[in-house]
Backbone as JSON Lines, residues from 0, in Angstrom:
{"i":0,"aa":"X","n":[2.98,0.89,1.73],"ca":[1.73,1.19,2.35],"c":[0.71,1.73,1.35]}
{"i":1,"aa":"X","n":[1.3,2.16,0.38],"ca":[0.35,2.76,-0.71],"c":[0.12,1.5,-1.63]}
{"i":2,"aa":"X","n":[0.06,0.56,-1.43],"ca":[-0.75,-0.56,-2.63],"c":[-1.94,-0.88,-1.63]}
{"i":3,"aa":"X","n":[-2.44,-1.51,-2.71],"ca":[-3.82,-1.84,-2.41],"c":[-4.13,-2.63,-0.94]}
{"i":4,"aa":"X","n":[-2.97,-3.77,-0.77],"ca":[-3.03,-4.8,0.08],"c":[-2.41,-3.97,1.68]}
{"i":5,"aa":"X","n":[-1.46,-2.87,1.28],"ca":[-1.25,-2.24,2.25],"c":[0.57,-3.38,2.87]}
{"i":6,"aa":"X","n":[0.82,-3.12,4.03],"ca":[2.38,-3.59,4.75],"c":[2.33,-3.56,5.85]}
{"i":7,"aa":"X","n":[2.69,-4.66,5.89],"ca":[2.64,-5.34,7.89],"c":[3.8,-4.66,8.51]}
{"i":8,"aa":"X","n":[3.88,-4.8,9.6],"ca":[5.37,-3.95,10.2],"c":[5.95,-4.73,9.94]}
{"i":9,"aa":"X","n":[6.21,-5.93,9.92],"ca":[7.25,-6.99,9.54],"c":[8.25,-6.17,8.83]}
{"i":10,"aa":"X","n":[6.71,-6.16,7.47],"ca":[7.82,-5.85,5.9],"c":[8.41,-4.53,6.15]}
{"i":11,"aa":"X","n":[7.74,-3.74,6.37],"ca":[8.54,-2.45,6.54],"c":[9.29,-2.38,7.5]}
{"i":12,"aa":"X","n":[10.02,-3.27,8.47],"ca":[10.67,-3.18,8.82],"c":[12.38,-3.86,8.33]}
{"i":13,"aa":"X","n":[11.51,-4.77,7.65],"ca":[12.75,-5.27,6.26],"c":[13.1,-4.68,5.33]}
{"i":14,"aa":"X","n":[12.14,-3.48,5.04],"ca":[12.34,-2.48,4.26],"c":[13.36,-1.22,4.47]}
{"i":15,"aa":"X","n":[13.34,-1.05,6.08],"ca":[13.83,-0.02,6.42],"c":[14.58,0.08,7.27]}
{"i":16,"aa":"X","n":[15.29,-1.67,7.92],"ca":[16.0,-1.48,8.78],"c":[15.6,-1.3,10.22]}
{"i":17,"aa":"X","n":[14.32,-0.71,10.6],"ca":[14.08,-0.15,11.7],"c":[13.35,-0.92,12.56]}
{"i":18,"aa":"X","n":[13.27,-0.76,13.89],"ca":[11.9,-1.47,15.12],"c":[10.76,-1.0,15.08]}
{"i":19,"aa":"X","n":[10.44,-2.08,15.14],"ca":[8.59,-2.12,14.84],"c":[8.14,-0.5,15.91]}
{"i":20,"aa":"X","n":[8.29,-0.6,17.08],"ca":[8.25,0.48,17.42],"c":[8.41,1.87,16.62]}
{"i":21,"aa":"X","n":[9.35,2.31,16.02],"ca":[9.82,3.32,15.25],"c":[9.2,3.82,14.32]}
{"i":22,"aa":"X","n":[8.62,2.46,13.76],"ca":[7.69,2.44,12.55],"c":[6.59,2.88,12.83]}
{"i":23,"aa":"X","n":[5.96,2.26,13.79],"ca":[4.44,3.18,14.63],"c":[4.47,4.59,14.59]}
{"i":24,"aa":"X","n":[5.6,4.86,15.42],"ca":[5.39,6.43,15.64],"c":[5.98,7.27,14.5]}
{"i":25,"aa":"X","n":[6.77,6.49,12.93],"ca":[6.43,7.27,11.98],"c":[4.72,7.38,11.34]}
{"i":26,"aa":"X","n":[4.7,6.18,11.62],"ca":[2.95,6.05,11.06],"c":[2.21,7.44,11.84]}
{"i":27,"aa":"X","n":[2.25,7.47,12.52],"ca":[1.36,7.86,13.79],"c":[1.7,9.9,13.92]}
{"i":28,"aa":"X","n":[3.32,9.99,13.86],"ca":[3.63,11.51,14.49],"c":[3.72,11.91,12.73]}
{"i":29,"aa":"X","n":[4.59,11.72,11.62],"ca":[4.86,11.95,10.84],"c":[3.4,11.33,9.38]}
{"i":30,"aa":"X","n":[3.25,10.53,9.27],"ca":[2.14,10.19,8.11],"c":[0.75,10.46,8.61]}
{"i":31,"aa":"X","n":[0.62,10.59,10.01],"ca":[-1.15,11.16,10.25],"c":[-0.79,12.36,10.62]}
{"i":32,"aa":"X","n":[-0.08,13.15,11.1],"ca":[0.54,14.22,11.89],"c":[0.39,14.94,11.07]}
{"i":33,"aa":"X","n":[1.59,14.7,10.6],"ca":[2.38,16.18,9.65],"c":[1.6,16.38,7.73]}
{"i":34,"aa":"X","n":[1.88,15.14,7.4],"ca":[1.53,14.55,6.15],"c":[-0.33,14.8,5.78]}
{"i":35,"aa":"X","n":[-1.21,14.42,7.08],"ca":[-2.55,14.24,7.32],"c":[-3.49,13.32,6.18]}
{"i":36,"aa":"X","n":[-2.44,12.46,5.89],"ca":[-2.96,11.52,5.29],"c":[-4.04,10.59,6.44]}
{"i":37,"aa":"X","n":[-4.52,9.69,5.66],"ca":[-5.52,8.43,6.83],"c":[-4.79,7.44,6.48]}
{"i":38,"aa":"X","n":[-4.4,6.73,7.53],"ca":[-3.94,4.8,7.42],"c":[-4.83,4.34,8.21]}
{"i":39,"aa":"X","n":[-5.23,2.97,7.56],"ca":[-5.96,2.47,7.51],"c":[-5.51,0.86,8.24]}
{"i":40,"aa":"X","n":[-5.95,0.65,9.65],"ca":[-4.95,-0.28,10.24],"c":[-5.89,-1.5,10.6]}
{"i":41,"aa":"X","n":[-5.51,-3.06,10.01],"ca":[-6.78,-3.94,9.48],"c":[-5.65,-5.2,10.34]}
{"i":42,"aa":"X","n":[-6.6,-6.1,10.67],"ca":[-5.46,-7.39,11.17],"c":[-6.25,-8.54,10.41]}
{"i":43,"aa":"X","n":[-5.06,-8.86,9.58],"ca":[-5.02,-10.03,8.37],"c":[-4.58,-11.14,8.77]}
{"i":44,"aa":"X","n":[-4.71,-12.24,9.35],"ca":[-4.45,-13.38,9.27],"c":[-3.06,-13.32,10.66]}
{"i":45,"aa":"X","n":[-3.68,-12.39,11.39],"ca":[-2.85,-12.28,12.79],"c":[-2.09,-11.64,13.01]}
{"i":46,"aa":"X","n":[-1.76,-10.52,11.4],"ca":[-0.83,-9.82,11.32],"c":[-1.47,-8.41,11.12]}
{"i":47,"aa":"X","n":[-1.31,-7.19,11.65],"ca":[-1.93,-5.91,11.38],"c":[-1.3,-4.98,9.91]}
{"i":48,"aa":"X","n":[-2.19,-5.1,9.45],"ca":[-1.63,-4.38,7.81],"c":[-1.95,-3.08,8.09]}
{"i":49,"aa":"X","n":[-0.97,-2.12,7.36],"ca":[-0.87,-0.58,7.49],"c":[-1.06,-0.27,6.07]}
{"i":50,"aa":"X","n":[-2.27,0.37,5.69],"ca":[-2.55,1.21,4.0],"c":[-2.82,2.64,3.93]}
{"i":51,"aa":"X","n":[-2.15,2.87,3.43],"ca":[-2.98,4.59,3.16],"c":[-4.1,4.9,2.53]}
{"i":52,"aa":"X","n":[-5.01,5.28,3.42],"ca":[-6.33,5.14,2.65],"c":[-6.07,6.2,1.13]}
{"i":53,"aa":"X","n":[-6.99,5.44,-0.1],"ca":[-7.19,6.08,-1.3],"c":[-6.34,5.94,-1.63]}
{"i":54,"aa":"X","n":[-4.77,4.95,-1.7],"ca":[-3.56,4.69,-2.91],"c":[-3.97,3.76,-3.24]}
């Protein structure tokens, strides 16, 4: 999520084993939550890319 182009749930879910679901609500309770970073959520070619804004 920290490159430029950012990661679809797809990939991170190939990454991590986990359901797309799961992945949201780390995005969501834990990386905007706790962390208070910004993601930055864009739909590319039908697919929604997840970036952390400023990596």
């Amino acid at each position: 999520m920290r490159s430029p182009n950012g990661a679809t749930i797809n990939e991170l879910m190939l990454a991590t084993g986990w359901q797309a679901h799961s992945i949201r609500g780390v995005i969501s309770g834990v990386i905007k939550k706790r962390l208070g970073l910004t993601v930055i959520s864009e739909k590319l070619d039908g697919n929604h890319c997840y970036r952390i804004e400023g990596a």
